[in-house]
N, CA, C and O atoms as a GROMACS GRO file, in nm:
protein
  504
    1UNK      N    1  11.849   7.351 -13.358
    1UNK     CA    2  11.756   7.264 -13.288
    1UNK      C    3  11.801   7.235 -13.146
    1UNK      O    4  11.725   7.201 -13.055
    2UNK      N    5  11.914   7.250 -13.137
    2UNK     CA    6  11.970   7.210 -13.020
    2UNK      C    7  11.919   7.302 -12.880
    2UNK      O    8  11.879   7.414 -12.913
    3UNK      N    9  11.914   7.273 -12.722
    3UNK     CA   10  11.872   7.321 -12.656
    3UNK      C   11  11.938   7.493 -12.619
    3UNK      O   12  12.059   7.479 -12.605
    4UNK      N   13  11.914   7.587 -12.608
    4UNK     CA   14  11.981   7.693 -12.599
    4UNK      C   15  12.026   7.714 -12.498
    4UNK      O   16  12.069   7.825 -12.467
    5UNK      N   17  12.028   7.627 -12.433
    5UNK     CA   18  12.097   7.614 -12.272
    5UNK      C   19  12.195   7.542 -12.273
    5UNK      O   20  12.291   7.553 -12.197
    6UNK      N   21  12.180   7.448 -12.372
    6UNK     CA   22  12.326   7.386 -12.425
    6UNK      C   23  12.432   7.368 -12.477
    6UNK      O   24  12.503   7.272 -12.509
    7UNK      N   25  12.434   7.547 -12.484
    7UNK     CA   26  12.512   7.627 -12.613
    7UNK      C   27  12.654   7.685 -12.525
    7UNK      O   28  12.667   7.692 -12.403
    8UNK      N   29  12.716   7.709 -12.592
    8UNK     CA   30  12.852   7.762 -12.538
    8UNK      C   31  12.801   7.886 -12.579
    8UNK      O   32  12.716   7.919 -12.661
    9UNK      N   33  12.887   7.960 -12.490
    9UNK     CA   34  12.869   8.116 -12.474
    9UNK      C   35  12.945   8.142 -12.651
    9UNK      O   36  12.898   8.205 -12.746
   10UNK      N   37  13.030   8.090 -12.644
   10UNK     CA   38  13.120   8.128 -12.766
   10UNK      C   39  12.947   8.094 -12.903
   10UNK      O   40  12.899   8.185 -12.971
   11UNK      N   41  12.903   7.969 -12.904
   11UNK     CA   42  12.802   7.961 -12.993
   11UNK      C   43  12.710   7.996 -12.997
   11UNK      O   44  12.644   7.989 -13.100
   12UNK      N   45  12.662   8.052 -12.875
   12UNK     CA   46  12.569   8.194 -12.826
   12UNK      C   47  12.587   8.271 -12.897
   12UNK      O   48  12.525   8.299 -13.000
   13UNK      N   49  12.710   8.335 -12.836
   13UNK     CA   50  12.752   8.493 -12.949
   13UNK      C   51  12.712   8.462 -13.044
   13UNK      O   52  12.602   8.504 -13.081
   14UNK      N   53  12.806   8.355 -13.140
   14UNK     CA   54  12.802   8.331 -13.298
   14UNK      C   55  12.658   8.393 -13.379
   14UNK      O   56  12.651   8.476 -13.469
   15UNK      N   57  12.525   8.300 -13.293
   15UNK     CA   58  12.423   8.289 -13.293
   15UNK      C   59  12.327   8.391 -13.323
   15UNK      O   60  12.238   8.406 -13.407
   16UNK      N   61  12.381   8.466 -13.213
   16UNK     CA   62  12.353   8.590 -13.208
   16UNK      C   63  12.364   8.734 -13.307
   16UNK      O   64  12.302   8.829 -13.355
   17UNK      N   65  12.471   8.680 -13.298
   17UNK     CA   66  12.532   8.762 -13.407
   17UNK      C   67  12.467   8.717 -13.561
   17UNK      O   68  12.430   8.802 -13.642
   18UNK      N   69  12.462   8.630 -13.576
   18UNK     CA   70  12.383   8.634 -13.724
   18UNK      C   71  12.287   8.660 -13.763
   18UNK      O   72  12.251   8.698 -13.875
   19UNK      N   73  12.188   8.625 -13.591
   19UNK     CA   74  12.066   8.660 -13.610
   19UNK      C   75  12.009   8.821 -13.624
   19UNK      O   76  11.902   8.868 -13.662
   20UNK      N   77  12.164   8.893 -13.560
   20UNK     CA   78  12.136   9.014 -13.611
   20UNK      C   79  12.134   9.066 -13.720
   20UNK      O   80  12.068   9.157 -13.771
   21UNK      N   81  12.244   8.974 -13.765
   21UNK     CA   82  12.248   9.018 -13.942
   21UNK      C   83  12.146   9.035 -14.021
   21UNK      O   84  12.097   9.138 -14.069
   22UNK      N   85  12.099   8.855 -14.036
   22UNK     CA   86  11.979   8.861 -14.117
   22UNK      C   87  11.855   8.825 -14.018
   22UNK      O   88  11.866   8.760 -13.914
   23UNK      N   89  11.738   8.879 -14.071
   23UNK     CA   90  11.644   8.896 -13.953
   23UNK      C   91  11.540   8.765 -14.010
   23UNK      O   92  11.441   8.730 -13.946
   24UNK      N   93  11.583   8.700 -14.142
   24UNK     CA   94  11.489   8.607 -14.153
   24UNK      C   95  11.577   8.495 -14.083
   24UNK      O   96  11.517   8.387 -14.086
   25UNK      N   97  11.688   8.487 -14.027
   25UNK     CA   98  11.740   8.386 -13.960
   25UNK      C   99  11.654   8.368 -13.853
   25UNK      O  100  11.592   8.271 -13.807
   26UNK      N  101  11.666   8.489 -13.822
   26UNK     CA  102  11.627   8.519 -13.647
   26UNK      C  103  11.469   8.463 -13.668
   26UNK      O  104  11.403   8.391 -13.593
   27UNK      N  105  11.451   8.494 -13.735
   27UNK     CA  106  11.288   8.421 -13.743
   27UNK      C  107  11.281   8.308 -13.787
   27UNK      O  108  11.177   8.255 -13.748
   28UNK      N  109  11.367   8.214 -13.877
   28UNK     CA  110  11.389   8.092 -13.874
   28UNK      C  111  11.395   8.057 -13.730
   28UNK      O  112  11.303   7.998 -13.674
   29UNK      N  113  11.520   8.099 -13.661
   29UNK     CA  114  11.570   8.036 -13.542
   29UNK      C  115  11.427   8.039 -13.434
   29UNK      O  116  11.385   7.941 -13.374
   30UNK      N  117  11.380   8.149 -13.430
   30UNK     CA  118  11.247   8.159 -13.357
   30UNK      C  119  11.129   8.031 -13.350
   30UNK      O  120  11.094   7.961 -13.255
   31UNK      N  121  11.079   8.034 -13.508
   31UNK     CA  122  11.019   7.909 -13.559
   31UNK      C  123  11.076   7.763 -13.489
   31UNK      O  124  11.028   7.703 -13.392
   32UNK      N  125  11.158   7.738 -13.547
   32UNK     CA  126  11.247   7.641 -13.489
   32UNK      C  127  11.288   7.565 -13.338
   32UNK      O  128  11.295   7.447 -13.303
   33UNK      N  129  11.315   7.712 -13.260
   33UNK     CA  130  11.308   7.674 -13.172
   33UNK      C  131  11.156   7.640 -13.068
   33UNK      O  132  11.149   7.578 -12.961
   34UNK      N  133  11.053   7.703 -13.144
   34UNK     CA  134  10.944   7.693 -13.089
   34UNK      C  135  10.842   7.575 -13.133
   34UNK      O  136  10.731   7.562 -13.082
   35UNK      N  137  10.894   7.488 -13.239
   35UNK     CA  138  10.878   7.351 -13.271
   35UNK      C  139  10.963   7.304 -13.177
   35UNK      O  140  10.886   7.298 -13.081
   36UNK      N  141  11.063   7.269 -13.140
   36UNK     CA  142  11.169   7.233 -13.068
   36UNK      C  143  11.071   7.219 -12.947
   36UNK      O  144  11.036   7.111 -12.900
   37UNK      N  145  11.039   7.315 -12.912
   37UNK     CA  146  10.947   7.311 -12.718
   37UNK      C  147  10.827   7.227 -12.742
   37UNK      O  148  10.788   7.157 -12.649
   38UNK      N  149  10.770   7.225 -12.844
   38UNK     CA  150  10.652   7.210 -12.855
   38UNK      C  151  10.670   7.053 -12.881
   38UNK      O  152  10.560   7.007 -12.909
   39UNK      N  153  10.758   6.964 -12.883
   39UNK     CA  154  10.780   6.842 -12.918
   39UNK      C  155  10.868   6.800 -12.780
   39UNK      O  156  10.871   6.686 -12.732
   40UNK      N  157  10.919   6.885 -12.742
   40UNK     CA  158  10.978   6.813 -12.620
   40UNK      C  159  10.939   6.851 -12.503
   40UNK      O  160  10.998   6.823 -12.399
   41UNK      N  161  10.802   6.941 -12.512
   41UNK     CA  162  10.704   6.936 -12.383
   41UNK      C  163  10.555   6.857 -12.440
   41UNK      O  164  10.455   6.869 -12.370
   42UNK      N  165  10.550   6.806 -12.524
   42UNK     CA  166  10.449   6.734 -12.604
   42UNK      C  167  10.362   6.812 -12.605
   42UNK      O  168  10.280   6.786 -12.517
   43UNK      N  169  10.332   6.916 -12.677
   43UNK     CA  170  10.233   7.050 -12.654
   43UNK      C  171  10.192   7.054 -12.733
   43UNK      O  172  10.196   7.162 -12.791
   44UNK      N  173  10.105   6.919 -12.810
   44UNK     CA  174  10.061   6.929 -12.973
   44UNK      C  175   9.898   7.048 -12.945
   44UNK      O  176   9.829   7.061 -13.046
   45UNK      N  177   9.868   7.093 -12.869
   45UNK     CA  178   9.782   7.207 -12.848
   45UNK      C  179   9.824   7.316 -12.939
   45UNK      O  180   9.742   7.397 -12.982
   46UNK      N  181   9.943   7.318 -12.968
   46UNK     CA  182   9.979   7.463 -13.028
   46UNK      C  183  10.037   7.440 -13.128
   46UNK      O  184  10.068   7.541 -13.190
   47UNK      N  185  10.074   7.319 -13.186
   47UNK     CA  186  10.117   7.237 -13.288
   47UNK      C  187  10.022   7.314 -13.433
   47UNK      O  188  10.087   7.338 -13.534
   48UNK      N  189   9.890   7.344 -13.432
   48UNK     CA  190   9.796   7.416 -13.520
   48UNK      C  191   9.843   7.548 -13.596
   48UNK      O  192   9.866   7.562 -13.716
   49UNK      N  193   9.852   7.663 -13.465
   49UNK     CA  194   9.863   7.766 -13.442
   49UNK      C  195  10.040   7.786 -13.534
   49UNK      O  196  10.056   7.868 -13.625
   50UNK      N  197  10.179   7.669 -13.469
   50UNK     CA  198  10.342   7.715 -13.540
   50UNK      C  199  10.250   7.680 -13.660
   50UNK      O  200  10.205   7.755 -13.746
   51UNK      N  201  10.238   7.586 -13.648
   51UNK     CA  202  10.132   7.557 -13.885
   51UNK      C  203  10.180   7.669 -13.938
   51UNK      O  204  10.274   7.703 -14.010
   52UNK      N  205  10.048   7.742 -13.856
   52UNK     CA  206  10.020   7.869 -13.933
   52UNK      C  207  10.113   7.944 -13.950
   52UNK      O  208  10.148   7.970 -14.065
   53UNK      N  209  10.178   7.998 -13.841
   53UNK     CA  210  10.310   8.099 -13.833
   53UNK      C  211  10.399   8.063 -13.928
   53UNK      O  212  10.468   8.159 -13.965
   54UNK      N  213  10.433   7.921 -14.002
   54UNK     CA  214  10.529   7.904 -14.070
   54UNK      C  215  10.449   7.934 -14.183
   54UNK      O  216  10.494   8.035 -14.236
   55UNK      N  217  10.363   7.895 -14.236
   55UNK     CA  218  10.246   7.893 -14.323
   55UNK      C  219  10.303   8.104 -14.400
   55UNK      O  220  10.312   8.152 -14.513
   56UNK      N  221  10.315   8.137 -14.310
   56UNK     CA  222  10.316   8.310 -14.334
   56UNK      C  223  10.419   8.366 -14.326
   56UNK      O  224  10.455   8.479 -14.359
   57UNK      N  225  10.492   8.243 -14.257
   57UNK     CA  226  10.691   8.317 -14.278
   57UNK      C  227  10.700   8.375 -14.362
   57UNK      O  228  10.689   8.497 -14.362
   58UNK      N  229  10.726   8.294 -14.475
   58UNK     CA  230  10.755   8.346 -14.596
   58UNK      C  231  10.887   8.275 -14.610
   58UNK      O  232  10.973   8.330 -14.679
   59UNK      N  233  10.917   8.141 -14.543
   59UNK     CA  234  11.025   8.091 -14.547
   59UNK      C  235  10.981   7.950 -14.619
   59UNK      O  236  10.893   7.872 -14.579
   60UNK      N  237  11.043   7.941 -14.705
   60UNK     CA  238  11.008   7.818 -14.833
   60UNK      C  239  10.978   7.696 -14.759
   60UNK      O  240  10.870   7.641 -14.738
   61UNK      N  241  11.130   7.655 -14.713
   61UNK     CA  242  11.131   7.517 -14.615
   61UNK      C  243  11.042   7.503 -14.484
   61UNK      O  244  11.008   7.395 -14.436
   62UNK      N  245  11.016   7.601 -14.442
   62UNK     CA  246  10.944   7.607 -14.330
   62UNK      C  247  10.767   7.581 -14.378
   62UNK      O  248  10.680   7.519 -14.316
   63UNK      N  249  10.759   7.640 -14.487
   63UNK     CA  250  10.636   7.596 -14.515
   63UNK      C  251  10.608   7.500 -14.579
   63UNK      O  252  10.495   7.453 -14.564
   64UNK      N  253  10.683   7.449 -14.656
   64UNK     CA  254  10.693   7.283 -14.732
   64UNK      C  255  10.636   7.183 -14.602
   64UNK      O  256  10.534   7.114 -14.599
   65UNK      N  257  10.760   7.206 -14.482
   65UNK     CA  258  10.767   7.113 -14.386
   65UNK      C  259  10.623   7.128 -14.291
   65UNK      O  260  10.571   7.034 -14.231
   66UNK      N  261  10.566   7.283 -14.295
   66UNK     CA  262  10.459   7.275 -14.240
   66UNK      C  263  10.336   7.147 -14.312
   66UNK      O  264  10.291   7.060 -14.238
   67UNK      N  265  10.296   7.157 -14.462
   67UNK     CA  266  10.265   7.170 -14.512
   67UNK      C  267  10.273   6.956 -14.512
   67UNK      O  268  10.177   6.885 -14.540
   68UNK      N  269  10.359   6.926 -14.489
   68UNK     CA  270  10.422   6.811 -14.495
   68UNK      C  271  10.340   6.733 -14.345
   68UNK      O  272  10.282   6.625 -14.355
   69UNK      N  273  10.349   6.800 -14.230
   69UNK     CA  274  10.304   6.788 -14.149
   69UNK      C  275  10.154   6.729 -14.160
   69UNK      O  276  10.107   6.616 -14.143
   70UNK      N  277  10.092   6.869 -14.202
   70UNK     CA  278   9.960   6.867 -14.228
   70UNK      C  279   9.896   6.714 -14.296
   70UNK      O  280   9.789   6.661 -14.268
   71UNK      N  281   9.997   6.668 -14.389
   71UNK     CA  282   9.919   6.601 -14.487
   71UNK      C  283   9.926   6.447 -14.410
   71UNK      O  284   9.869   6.351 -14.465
   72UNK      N  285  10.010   6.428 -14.261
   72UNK     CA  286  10.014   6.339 -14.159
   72UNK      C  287   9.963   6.392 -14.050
   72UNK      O  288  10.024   6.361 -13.948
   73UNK      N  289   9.855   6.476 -14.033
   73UNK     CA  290   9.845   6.540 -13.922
   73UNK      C  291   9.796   6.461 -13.802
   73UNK      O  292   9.827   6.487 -13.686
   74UNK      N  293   9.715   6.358 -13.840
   74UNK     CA  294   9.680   6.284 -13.721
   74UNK      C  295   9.802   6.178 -13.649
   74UNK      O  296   9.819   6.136 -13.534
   75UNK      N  297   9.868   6.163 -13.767
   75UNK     CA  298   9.981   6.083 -13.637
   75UNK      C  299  10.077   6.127 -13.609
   75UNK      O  300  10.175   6.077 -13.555
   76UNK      N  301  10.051   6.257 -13.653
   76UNK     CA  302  10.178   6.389 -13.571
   76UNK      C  303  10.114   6.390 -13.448
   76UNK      O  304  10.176   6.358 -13.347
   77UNK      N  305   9.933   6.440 -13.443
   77UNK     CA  306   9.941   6.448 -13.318
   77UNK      C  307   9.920   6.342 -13.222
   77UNK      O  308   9.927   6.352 -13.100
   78UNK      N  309   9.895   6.247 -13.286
   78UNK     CA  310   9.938   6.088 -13.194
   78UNK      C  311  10.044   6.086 -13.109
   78UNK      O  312  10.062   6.050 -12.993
   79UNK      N  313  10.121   6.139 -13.211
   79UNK     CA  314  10.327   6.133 -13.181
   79UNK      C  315  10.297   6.237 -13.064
   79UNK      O  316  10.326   6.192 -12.952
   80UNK      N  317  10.242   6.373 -13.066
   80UNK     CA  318  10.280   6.413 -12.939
   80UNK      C  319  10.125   6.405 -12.832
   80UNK      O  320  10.101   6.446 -12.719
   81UNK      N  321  10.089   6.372 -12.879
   81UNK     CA  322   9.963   6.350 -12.794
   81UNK      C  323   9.994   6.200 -12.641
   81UNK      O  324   9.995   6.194 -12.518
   82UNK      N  325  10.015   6.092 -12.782
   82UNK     CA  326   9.988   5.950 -12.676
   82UNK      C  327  10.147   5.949 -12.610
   82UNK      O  328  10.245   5.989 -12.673
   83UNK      N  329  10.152   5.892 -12.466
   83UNK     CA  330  10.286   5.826 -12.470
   83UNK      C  331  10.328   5.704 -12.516
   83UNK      O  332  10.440   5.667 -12.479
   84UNK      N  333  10.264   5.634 -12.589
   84UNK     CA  334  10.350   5.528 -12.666
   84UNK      C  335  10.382   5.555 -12.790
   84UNK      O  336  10.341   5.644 -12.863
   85UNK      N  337  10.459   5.470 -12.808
   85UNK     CA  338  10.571   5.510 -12.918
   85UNK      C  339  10.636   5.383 -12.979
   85UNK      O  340  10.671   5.281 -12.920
   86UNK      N  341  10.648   5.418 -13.145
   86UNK     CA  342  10.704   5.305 -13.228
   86UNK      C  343  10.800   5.307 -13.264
   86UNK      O  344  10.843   5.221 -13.341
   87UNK      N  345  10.894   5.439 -13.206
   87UNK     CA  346  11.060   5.510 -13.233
   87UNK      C  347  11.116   5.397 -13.249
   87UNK      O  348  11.144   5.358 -13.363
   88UNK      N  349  11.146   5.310 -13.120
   88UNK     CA  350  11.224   5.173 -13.111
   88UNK      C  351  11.217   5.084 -13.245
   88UNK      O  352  11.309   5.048 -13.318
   89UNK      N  353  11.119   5.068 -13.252
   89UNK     CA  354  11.074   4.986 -13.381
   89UNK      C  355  11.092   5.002 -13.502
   89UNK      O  356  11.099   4.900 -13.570
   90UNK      N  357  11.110   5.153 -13.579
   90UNK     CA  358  11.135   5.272 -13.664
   90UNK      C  359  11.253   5.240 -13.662
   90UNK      O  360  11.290   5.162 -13.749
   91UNK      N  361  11.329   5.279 -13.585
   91UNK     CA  362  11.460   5.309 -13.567
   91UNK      C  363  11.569   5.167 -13.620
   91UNK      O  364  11.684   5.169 -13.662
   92UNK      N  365  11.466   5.044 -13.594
   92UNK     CA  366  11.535   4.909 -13.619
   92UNK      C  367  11.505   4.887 -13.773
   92UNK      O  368  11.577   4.803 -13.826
   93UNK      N  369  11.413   4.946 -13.853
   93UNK     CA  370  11.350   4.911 -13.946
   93UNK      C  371  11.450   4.980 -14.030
   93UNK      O  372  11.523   4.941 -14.121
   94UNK      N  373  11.427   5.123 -13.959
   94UNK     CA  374  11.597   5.184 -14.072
   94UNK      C  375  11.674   5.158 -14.068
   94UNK      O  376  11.733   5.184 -14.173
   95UNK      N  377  11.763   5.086 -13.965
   95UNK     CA  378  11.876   5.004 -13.962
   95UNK      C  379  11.897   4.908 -14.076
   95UNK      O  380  11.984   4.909 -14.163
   96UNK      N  381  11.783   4.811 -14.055
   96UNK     CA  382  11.805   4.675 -14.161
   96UNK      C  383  11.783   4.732 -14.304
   96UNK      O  384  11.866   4.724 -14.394
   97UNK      N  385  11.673   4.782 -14.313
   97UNK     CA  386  11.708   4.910 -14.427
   97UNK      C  387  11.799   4.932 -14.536
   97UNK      O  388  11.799   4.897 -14.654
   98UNK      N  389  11.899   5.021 -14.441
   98UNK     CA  390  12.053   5.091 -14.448
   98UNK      C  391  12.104   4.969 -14.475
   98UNK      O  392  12.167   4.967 -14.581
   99UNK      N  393  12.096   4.831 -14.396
   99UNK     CA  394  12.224   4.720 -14.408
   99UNK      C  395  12.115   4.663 -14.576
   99UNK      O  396  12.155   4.614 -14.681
  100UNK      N  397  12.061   4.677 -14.557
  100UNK     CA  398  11.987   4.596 -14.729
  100UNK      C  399  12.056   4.686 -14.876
  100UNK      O  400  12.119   4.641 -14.972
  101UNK      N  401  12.012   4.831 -14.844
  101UNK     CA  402  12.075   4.897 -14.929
  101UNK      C  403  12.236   4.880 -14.953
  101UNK      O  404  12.295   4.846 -15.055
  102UNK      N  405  12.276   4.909 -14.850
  102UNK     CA  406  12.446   4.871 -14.825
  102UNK      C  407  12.492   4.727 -14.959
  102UNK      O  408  12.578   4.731 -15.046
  103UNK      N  409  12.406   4.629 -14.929
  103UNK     CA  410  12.407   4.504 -14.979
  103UNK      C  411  12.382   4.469 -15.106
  103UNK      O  412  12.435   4.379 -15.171
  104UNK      N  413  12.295   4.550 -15.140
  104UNK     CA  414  12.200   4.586 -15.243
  104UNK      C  415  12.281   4.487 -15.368
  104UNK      O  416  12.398   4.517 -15.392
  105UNK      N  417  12.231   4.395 -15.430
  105UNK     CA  418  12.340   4.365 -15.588
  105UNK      C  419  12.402   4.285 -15.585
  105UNK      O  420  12.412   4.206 -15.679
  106UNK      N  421  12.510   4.272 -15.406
  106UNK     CA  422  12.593   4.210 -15.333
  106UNK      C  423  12.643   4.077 -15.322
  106UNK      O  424  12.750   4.030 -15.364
  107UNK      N  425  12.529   4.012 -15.247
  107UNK     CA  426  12.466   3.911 -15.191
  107UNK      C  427  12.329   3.848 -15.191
  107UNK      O  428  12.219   3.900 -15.210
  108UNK      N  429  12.358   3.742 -15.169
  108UNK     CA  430  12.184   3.666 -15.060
  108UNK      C  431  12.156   3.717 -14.904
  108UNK      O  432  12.210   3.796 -14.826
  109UNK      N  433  12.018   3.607 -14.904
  109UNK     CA  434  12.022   3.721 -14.783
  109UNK      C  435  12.057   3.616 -14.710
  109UNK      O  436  11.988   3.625 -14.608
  110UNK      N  437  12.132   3.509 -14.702
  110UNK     CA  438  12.226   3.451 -14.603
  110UNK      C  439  12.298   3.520 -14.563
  110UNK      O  440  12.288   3.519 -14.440
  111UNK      N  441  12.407   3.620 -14.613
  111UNK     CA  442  12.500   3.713 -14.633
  111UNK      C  443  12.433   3.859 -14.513
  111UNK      O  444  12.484   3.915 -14.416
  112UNK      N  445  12.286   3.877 -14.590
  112UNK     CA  446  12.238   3.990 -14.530
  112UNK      C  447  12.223   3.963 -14.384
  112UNK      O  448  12.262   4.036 -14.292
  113UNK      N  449  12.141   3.812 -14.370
  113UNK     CA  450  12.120   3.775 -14.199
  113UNK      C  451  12.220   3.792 -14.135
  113UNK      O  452  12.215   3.866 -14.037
  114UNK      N  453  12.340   3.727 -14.172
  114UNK     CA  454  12.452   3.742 -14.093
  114UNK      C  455  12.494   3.860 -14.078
  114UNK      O  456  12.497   3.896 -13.960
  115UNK      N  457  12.533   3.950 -14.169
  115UNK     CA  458  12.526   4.124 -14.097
  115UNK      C  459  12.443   4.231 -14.030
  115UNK      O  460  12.472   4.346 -13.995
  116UNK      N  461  12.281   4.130 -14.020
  116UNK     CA  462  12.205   4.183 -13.947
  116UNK      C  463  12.238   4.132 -13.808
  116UNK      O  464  12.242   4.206 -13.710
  117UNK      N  465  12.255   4.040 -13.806
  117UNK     CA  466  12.312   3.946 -13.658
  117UNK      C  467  12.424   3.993 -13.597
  117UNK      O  468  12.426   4.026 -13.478
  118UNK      N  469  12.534   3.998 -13.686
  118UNK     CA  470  12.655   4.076 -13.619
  118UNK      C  471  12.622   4.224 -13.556
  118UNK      O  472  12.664   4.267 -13.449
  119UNK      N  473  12.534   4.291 -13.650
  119UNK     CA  474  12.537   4.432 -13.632
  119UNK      C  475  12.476   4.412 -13.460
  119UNK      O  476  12.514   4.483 -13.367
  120UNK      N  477  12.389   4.313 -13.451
  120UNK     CA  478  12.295   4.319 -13.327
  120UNK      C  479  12.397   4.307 -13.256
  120UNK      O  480  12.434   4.393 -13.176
  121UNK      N  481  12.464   4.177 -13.282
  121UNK     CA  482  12.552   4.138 -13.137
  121UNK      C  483  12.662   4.277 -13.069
  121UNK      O  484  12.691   4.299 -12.952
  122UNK      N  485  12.703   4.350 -13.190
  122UNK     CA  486  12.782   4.432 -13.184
  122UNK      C  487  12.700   4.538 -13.062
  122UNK      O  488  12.750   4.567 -12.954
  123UNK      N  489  12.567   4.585 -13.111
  123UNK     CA  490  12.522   4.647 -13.040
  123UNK      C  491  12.492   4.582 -12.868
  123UNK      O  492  12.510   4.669 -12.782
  124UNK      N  493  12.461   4.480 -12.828
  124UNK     CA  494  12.439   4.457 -12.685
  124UNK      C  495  12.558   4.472 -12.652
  124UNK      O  496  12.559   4.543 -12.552
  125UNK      N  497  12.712   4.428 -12.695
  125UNK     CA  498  12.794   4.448 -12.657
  125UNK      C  499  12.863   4.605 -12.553
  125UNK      O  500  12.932   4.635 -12.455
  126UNK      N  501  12.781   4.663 -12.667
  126UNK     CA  502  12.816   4.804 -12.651
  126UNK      C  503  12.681   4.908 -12.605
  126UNK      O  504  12.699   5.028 -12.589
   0.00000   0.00000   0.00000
């Protein structure tokens, strides 16, 4: 997933090299990286079209995940369509989450507030 410009020559080769090996890599990696552009140039225009291509891989996960897509398709293409965004918000929700599960059995949620509080303070800190 990572940018291919951000690769060490050494993890280039590697890369490379496997993709010669097996050719359904190379077409994984293909797929992949062409979701990859298509989310970080917000290009849900063509968002339809990878569907399909994974749709015909013939690669299990690739089509599950297509397939997965589909069945959220409108606020996939929200996600790359609008520029606003609920990441921030998401991102806090799995946090407290994670600290509930963590807790789970544990405690009250006196116990829980206070490690939601610390966790915060910890974070402006840093």
């Amino acid at each position: 997933m990572r940018d291919p410009t951000d690769l060490t020559d050494t993890e280039r080769a590697h890369i490379e090299w496997l993709c010669d090996q097996h050719d359904e890599l190379a077409h994984l990696r293909e797929l992949v990286q062409a979701f990859r552009a298509l989310v970080v140039e917000r290009r849900a225009d063509g968002l339809a079209a990878w569907s399909e291509r994974c749709q015909t891989s013939g690669i299990r996960e690739l089509r599950r995940f297509a397939q997965r897509l589909r069945s959220a398709w409108d606020a996939v293409m929200a996600g790359l369509t609008y520029e606003e965004s609920n990441g921030q918000v998401e991102g806090q929700i799995h946090r407290l989450k994670l600290l509930t599960r963590q807790m789970y059995g544990r405690a009250g949620v006196a116990l829980l507030r206070k490690r939601v509080l610390y966790a915060s303070r910890r974070r402006l800190l840093f």
